[in-house]
N, C-alpha and C positions, 0 to 999 in steps of 0.2 A: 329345635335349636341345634345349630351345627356349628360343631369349632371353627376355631379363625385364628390368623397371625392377626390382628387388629387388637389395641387395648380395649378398643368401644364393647366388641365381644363378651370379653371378660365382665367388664362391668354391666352388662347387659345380665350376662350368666347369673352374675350376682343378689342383682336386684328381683330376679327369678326366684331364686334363692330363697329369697327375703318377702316373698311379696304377703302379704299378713291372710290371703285366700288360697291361693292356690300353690304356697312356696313348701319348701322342707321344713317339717315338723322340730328339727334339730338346727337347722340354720335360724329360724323365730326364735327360739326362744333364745340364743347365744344374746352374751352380753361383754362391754368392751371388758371386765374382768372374767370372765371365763372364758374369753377368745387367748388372752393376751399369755397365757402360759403357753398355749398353741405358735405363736409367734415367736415366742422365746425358743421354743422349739426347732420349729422349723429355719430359724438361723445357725443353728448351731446344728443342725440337716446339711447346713451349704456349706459352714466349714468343714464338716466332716467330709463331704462330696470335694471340697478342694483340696483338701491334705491327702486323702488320697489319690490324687489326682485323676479322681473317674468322670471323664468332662458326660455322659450321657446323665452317668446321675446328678450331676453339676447341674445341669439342666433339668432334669425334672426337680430337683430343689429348689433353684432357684422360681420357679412355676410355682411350687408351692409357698413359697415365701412370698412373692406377689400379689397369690390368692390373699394374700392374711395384711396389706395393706388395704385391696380393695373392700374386702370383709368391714376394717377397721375406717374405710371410707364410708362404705355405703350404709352405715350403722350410724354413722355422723350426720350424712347427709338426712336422713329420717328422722332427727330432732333440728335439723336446722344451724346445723353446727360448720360443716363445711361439706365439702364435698370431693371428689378425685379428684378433677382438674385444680382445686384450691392447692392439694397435698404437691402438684406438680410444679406448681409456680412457685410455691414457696421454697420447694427445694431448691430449681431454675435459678430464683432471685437470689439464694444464699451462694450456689455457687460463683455466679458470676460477680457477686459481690468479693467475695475473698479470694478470687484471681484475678486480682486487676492487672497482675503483672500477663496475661493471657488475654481478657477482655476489655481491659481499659483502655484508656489514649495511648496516644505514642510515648508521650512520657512516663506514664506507668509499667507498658509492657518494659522499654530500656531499662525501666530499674532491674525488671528480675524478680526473684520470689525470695522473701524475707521474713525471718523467723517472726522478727519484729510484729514485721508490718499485719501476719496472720493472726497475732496475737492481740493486736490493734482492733483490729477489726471483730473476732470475734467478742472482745471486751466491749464494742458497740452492742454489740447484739444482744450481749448479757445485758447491758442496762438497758435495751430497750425492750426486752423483754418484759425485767422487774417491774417497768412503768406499765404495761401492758395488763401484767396482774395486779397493780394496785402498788407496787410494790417502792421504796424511798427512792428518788435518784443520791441524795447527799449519803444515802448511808455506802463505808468505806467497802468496795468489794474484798474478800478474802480468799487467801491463797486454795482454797479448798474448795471455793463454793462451783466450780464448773465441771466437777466433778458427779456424774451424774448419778441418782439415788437408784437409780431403775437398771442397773449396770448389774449382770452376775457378781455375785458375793467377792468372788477370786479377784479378776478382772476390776470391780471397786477398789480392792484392798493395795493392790499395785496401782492403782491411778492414783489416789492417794499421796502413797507413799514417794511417787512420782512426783508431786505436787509440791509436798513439802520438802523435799530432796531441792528445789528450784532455788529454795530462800536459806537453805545449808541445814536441812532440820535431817538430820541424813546418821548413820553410823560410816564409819569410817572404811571400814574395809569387811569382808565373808567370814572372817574367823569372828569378830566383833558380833554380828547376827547370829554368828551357828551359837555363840557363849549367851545371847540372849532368849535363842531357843531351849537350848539346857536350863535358863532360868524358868523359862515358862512351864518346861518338862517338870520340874520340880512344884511347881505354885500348884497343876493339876492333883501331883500327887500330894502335897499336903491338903487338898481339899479332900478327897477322896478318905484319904488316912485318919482325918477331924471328921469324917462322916458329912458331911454338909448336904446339902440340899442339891437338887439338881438345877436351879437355877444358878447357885455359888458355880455347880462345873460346867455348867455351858457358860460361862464368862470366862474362864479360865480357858478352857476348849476355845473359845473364840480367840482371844487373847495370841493363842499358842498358834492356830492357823494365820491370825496375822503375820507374826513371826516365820512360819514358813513360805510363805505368800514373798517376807519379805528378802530372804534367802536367795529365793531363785530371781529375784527379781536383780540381787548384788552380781548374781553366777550367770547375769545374762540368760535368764531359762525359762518360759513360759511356763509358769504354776501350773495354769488350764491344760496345755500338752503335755504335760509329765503327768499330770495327774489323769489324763486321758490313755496317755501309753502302762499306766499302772491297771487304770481297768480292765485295760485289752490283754496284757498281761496275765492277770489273774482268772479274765474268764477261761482265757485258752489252757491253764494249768488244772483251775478246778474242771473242766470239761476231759481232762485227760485223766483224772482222778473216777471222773463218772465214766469215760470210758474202760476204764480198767477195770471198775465194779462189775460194769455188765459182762464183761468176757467173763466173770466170776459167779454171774448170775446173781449178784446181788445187786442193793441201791445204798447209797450215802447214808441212809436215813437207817438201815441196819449194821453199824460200822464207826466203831468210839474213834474219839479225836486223836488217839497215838495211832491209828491205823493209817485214817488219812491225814496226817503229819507225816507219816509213811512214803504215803505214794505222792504227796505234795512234794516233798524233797526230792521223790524219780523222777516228777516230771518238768523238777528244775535243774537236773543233770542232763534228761533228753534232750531240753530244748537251748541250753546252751552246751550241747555236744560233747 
């Protein structure tokens, strides 16, 4: 089997893969739950690859992200569920359904593209999905409901908030959220102080990440990127910590927490100069 620019390749490589004699030991036994963290993964591989604008690794991400449709194809296709080229058409169909201002008649493209009219149409799609699983057409859609379940936590939480911001369910302005975050601040620690159970503070903990979720969302500020530029942050500081040990011949793990509070504060002077 030799690589190829062709998709047929890939799904060819796949099926390889998979084949129940002669395939990999670890591609059999995968299932669409123990693939799909992998996928969840490997998207957030390509945003990383695009934020930092590294197109070579952009590209082999994006490869990897591809793999992990076909995977989630070819694993369909084996129960009789659909298949790649299904996954293809369906996309196809959806888009040129909701650019009619692009693919449609004359009279569609002249209108243009409209909030409206996307919102239209996706609103088609919801119900006819719901009919598809069974699901009422007379019962009333809600402002919430196209918000998807399978969405990162963060990224939910701002869609959401999003949603209901549309119908005015909203705070008014950043000082208003940051006063409802000090509320929450406080709700954790009365639980904590009553002793409570650890379910009572991961509700309260949720709660309180809603709340900042909702913050950056008023400040214009991607929750997911800040809280990405926070990781990256901290590992470069503790990694300067562990650097400083070894110059000293020790490791972290020989070294009480006033020490490294210590060198935690030199190498947040270093690194902003």
């Amino acid at each position: 089997m030799k690589p190829g620019r062709n998709i047929e390749r890939l799904i060819k490589i796949m099926a390889a893969l998979r084949d129940p004699e002669t395939g990999c030991a670890w591609d059999k036994e995968q299932t669409f739950a123990t693939i799909a963290p992998y996928t969840i993964e490997e998207a957030h591989e390509v945003a990383d690859a695009a934020a930092r604008d590294d197109m070579g690794d952009l590209c082999d991400e994006l490869g990897d992200l591809l793999l992990q449709v076909v995977f989630h194809a070819r694993m369909a296709e084996e129960v009789g569920a659909f298949s790649f080229p299904d996954v293809v058409e369906a996309i196809t169909t959806k888009m040129i359904r909701r650019h009619p201002h692009v693919f449609g008649d004359e009279d569609a493209r002249a209108s243009g593209a409209a909030k409206g009219m996307w919102e239209r149409i996706k609103a088609e799609e919801k119900r006819e999905r719901a009919l598809r699983r069974g699901g009422d057409e007379e019962r009333p859609s809600g402002v919430l409901d196209d918000v998807g379940n399978g969405l990162p936590p963060l990224l939910r939480a701002v869609k959401l908030q999003e949603k209901a911001s549309t119908v005015g369910f909203d705070w008014d302005d950043p000082l208003t959220v940051l006063a409802k975050l000090r509320e929450e601040i406080r709700e954790v620690e009365d639980e904590l102080e009553a002793g409570a159970g650890p379910d009572r503070v991961a509700d309260e903990i949720g709660d309180l990440l809603f709340a900042v979720a909702n913050l950056a969302r008023h400040l214009a500020i991607d929750p997911a990127q800040a809280l990405t530029g926070a990781n990256a942050k901290f590992t470069r500081r503790f990694a300067a910590i562990e650097k400083e040990l070894r110059a000293q011949g020790r490791k972290p793990i020989e070294v009480d927490l006033a020490e490294m509070e210590t060198l935690w504060q030199a190498s947040k002077v270093a690194e902003n100069g």
